[in-house]
N, C-alpha and C positions, 0 to 999 in steps of 0.2 A: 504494500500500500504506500503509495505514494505521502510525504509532509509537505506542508507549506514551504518551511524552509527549504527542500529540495527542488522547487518547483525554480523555471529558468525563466521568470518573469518577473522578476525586480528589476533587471533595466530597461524593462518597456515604458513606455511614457503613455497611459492612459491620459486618452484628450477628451472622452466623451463617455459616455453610457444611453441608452435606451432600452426601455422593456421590449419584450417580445411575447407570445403565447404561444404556450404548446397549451395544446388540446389532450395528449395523452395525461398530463399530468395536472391536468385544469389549474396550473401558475402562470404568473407571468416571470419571465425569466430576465434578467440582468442581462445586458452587449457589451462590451466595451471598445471603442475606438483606438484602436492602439497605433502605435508612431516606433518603429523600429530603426535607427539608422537611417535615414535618406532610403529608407524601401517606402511602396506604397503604405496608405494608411489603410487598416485591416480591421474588422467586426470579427471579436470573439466574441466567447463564453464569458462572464465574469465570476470568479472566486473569490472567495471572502475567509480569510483564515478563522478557523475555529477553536475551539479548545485542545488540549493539548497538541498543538502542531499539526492539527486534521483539514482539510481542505472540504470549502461548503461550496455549495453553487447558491450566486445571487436571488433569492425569487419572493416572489408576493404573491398574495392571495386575489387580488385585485387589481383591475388595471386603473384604478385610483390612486392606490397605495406606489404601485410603482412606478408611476409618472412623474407622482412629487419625489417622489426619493430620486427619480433621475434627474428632477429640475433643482433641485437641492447641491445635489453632487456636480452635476453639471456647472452651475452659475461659481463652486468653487474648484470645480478644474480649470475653469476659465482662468478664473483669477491667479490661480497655479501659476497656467501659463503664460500672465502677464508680467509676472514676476520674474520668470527664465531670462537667465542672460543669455543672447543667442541673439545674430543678426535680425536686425526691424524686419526684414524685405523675408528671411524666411518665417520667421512670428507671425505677421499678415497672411502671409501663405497659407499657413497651417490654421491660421483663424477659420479662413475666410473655404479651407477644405471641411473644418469641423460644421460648419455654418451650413455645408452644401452637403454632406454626409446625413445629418442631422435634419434637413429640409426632408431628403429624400425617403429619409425614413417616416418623417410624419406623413408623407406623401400616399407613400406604400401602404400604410396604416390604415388612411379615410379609405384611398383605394378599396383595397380589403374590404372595409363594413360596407363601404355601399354594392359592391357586390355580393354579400351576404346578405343584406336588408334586400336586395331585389332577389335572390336565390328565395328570399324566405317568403316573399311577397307571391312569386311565381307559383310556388308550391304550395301555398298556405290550403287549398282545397283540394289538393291531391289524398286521393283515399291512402291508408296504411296498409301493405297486404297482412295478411293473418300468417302466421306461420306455416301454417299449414300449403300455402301457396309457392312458400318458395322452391325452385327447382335446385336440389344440390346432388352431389353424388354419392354414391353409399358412404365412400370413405368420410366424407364431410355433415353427415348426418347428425351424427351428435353435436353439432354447432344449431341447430335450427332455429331452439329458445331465444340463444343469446343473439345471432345476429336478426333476426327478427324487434329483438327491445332494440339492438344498435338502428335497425331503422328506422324506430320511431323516434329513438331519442335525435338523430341525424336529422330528421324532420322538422325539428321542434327548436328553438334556440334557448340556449340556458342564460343564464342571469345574467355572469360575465359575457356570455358573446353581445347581450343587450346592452351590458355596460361599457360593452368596445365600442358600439356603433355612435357613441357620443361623441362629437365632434365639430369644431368651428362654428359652437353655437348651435347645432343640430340637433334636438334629440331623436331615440328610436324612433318614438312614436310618429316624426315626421315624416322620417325616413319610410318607416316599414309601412306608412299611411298610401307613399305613393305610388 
């Protein structure tokens, strides 16, 4: 098992974070903007050290909770890196890459809901088959229950997908109205 301490990212220069969602784990998950050397700038995963030298992954239960924790963190990376001594000409550079990275993520985001809000819109009167309808094959037989509920639940948006669809002012109900 991998420590904190052993891990080869203390000389990375985090310039940003943004949540993301996974659906398998119904979190929202921590990115980080990383700055290597004069390489491109790169979206990971973020870790967070734990107790005894354990390594966590960034995440929230909500995409409230983890928006302000990114705009939190964010406004003092910033500052971080106003502080860096390091040529004005590349410091603007790197502003102004955080600025366009971080656009394009909110971007991808609304994207996202209002394609979901019209998926949901589209579908909203579509019958649910019974289980008993769906065609599998012997080997996959004993799945019939479960993905049966997965396509009702697939059908249906949960709390957080409604709470992602908030946006510049938007909310679901507008969205999912139209």
């Amino acid at each position: 098992m991998v420590k904190w301490s052993e891990l080869k990212r203390a000389s990375d220069t985090i310039l940003a974070v943004w949540p993301h969602y996974q659906p398998l784990f119904e979190r929202w998950f921590m990115q980080e903007l990383v700055y290597k050397d004069e390489l491109a700038l790169t979206w990971r995963e973020r870790y967070v050290p734990g107790d005894n030298d354990t390594i966590l992954s960034d995440h929230y239960p909500d995409r409230e909770a983890a928006v302000k924790a990114a705009d939190a963190l964010n406004s003092s990376l910033k500052q971080a890196l106003s502080t860096r001594s390091m040529d004005d000409v590349v410091k603007r550079s790197l502003e102004l890459k955080i600025d366009k990275a971080l656009q394009a993520k909110r971007r991808l985001q609304d994207e996202e809901a209002l394609m979901l809000a019209e998926a949901l819109r589209r579908c909203a009167g579509d019958k649910r088959p019974h289980a008993a309808t769906i065609k599998l094959s012997p080997e996959a037989e004993r799945y019939r229950q479960d993905l049966a509920e997965q396509r009702k639940r697939c059908l249906r948006p949960t709390r957080d997908q409604l709470d992602g669809l908030k946006f510049q002012g938007r909310s679901s109900s507008i969205l999912l109205a139209g």
